[in-house]
N, C-alpha and C positions, 0 to 999 in steps of 0.2 A: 522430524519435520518432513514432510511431504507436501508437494506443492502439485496443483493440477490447474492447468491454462486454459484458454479460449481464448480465439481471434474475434467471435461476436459477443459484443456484451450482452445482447440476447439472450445467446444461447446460454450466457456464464446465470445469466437472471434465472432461465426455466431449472439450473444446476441447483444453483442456490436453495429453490422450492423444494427440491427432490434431497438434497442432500446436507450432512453435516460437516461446516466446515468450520474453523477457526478465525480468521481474518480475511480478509478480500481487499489485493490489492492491484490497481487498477490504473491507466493513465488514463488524464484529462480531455486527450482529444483522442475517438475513437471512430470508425464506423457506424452508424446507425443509432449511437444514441451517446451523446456527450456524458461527460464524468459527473458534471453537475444533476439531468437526470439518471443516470445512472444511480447515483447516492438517493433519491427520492425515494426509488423506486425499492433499493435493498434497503431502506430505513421501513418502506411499508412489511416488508417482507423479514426483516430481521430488526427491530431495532436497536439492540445490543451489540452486535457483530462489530469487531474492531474493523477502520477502515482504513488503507495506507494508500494514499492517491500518489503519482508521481507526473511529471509535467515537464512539456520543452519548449513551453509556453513561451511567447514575446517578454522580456524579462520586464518592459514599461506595465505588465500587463498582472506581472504575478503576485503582487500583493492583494489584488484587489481578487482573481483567484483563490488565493489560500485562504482569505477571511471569509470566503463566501462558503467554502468548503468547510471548515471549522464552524460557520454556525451550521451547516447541516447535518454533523456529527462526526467529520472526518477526523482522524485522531492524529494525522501530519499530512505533510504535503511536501516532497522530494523532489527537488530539481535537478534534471537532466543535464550533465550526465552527472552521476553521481558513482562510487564506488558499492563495489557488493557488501562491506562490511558496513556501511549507513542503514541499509535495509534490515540487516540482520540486528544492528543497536532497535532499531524500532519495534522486532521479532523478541527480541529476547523478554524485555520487561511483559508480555505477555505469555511467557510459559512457553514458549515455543522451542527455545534454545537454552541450552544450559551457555556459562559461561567456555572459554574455548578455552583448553588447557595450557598448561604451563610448559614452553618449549614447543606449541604448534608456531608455525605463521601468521596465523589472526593473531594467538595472541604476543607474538614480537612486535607483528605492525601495531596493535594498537598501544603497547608499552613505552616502542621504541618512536612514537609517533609518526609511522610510514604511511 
């Protein structure tokens, strides 16, 4: 797995055009251009690409977020704060991660339910 960031969703959008990546995962409130176009915009530009949005949205606020985002192709929607292993359950079933072995940490916490 390999992962590569940007502070503007701009610039992550000109990325996108120029290069090949796996999934793009994103929060909902950003700089210069909200998650909601933001998804518009990579649905013009990829529309296959898994999408994992994440949010610290008003919580009165978040349902009506996540529905909006699922009909625009989002494939979850993670609320803040969330643990690092939540991101990785949503990574895996896309090929991205094998399961974590037998006697790591991940996998105790997630046997052991930590």
């Amino acid at each position: 797995l390999r992962a590569e960031g940007e502070t503007s969703p701009r610039i992550a959008l000109d990325r996108l055009t120029r290069g090949l990546f796996g999934a793009v995962v994103f929060d909902v409130v950003m700089p210069d251009l909200d998650g909601i176009d933001l998804v518009r915009a990579i649905r013009r530009i990829d529309p296959r690409i898994p999408l994992i949005a994440m949010t610290g949205i008003e919580p009165s606020m978040y349902p009506a977020i996540r529905e909006l985002l699922h009909v625009l192709g989002t494939r979850t929607v993670l609320r803040k704060p969330f643990e690092p292993a939540r991101l990785l359950d949503e990574l895996r079933p896309l090929g991205f991660l094998s399961d974590p072995p037998a006697g790591s940490a991940e996998f105790t916490a997630r046997t052991h339910g930590l």
